[in-house]
C-alpha angles and dihedrals in degrees: 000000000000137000085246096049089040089052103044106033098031114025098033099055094045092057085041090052089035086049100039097065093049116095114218103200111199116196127207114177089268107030155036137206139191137199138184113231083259086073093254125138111237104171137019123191121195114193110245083225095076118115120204087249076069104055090106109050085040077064092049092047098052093049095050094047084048100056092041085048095058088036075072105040092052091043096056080062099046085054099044080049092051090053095060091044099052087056087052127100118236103260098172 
């Protein structure tokens, strides 16, 4: 087998399937999101404190706490695919 197969039929799937069933949680003031390491969100909490004046930054809240959750969640993934590439050869 080659670097290349190794690396894309056997290691890649394992850190998909490792990172896949962790949870990366992002907070705002008002909000928090959660998403599975697929990048999908699994939990929102809205503060009970929210009153309807804050609707929109509540909006603004929950998209910002989404996208920070899945930053991390794709992140989690750069870094178990860094690992497998530092062990690498260079085979360019």
């Amino acid at each position: 087998y080659s670097i290349t197969h190794l690396t894309k039929y056997i290691l890649l799937p394992f850190f998909q399937e490792e990172v896949s069933k962790k949870t990366f949680t992002a907070k705002q003031p008002l909000v928090e999101v959660e998403v599975n390491g697929d990048t999908e969100i699994t939990k929102i909490n809205i503060s009970k404190d929210i009153e309807k004046e804050d609707i929109e930054v509540l909006e603004d809240m929950i998209l910002i706490a989404t996208n920070e959750a899945i930053s991390a969640a794709k992140k989690e993934m750069e870094e178990k695919l860094g690992k497998i590439g530092q062990g690498l050869p260079n085979i360019f």
